[in-house]
C-alpha positions as CSV (number, residue, x, y, z in Angstrom):
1,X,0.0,0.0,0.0
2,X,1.4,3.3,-0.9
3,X,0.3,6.9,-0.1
4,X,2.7,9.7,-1.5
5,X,1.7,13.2,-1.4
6,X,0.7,16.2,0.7
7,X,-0.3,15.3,4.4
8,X,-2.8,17.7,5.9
9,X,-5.9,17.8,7.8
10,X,-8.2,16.7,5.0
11,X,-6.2,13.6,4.1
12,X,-7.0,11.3,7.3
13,X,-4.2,8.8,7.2
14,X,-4.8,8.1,10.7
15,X,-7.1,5.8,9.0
16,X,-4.5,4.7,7.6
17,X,-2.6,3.6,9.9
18,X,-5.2,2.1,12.5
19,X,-6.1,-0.1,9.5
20,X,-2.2,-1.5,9.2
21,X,-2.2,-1.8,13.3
22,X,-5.1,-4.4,12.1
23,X,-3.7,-6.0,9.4
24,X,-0.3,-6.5,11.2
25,X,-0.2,-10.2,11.4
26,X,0.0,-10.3,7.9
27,X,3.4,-9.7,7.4
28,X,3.1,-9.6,3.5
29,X,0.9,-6.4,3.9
30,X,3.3,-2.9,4.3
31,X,2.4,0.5,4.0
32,X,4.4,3.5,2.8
33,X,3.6,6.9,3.5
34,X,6.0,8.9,1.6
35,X,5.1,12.9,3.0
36,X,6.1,16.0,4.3
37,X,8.7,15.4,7.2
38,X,7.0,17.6,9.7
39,X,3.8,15.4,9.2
40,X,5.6,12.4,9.3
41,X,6.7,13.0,12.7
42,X,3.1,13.6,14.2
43,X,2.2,10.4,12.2
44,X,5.0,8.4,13.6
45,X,3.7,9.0,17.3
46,X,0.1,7.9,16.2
47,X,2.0,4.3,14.4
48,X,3.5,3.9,18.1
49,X,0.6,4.8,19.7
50,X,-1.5,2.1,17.2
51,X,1.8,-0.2,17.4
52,X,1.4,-0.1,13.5
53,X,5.0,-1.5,12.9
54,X,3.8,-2.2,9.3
55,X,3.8,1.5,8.6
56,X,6.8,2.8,6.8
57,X,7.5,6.9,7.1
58,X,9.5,8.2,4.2
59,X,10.2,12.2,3.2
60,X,9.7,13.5,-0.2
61,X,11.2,11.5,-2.9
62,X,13.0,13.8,-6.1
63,X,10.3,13.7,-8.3
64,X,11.8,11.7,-10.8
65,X,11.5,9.1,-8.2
66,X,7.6,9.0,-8.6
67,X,7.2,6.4,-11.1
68,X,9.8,4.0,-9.4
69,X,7.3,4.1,-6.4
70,X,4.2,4.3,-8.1
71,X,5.5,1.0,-9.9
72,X,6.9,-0.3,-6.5
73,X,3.4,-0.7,-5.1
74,X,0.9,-3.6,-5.6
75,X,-1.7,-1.0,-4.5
76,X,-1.9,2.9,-4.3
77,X,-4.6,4.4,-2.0
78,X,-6.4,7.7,-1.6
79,X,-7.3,9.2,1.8
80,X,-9.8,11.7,2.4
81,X,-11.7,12.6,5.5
82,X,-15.4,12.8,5.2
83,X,-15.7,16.7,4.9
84,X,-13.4,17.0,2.2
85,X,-15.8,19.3,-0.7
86,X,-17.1,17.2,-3.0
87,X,-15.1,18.2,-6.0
88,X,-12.2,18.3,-4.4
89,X,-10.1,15.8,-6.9
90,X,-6.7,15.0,-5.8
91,X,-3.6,15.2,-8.7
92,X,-2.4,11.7,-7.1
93,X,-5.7,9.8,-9.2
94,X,-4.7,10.0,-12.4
95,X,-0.5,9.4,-11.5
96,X,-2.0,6.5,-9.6
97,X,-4.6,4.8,-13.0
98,X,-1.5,6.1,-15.5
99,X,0.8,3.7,-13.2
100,X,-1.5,0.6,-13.8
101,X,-1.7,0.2,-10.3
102,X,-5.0,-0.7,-8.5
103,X,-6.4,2.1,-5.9
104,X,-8.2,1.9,-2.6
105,X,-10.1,5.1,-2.2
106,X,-11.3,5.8,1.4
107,X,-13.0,9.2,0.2
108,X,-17.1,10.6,0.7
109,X,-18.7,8.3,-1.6
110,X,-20.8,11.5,-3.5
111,X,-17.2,13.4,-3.8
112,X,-15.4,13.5,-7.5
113,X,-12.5,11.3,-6.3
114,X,-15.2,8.5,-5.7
115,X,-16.6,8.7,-8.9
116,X,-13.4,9.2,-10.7
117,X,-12.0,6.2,-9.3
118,X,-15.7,4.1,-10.2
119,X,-15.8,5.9,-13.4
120,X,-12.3,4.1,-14.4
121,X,-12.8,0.7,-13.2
122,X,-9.3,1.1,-11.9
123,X,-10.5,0.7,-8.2
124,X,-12.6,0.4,-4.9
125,X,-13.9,3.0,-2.5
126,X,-14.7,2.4,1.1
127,X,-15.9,4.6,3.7
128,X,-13.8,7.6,4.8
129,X,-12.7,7.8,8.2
130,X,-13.4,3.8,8.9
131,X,-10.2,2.0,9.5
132,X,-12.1,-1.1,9.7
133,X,-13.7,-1.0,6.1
134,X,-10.1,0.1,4.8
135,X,-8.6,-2.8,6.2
136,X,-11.5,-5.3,5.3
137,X,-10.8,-4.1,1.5
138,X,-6.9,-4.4,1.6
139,X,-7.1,-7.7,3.0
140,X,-9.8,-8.9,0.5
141,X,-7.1,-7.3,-2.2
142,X,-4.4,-9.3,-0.8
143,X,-6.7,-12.6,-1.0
144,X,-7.4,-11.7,-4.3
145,X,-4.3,-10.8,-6.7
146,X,-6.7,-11.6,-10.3
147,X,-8.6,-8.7,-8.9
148,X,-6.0,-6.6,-8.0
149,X,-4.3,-7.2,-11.5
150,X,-7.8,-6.0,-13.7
151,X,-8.4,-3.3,-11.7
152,X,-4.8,-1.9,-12.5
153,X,-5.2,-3.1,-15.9
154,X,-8.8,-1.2,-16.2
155,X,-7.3,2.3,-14.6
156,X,-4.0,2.1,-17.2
157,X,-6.4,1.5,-19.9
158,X,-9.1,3.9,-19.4
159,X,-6.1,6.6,-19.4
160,X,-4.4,4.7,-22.3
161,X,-6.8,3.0,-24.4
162,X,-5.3,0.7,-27.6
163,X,-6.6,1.6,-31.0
164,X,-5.2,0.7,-34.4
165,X,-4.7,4.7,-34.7
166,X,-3.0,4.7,-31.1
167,X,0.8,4.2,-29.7
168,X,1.5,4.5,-26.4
């Protein structure tokens, strides 16, 4: 699971990171949040508070880094917390379908990131701000790679479709 990008009060990765203290005892399972240092270090004390050991910290990357990440990642996931505006779309969607990568959304399920993500095929949305429907989904992800392959297959697609006229 990867999260890269801005961390501020409308992202919720406490959510996050109480659904990795769940998922814990699958070893297989990590999570990188790749942020803003000064975040990460509130965010470290809530993984020791959550004894999330499965939660990796990591500062900015160079951007030219991005797409080694992006590609690093089985799955890329989008935080929101359940007042976030409704067409608030965050930049990290279409990096995230372009990287053929499947996406968990936890975003408001009437908000544009929730229908860009349904609109693609590329991915699920759960709940915001429910740690326990988050970790339900990644698990069932992890049970399930087929599913995890078509829905990065669908995302890359929609953003990259194949015609005879067409060359990526």
């Amino acid at each position: 699971m990867l999260y890269a990008g801005n961390i501020a009060l409308t992202q919720g990765l406490e959510t996050e990171i109480e659904a990795a203290a769940q998922l814990k005892q699958i070893r297989e399972i990590a999570f990188v949040i790749v942020g803003e240092e000064s975040a990460l270090f509130r965010l470290q004390s809530y993984c020791s508070t959550h004894k999330a050991d499965n939660v990796l910290l990591l500062p900015f990357q160079p951007r030219e880094k991005l797409p080694e990440m992006l590609g690093a990642a089985d799955v890329g996931l989008v935080v929101q917390k359940q007042r976030v505006t409704d067409f608030n779309l965050p930049s990290k969607i279409p990096l995230l379908l372009a990287s053929g990568r499947a996406i968990i959304a936890s975003v408001p399920a009437r908000g544009t990131a929730a229908k860009a993500i349904q609109n693609s095929g590329g991915g699920v949305v759960v709940a915001p701000e429910d740690p326990q429907a988050l970790a339900d989904q990644i698990e069932k992800l992890y049970h399930d790679r087929d599913l995890v392959n078509r829905l990065g297959s669908k995302a890359e697609t929609m953003l990259w479709p194949t015609t005879p006229s067409s060359k990526r």
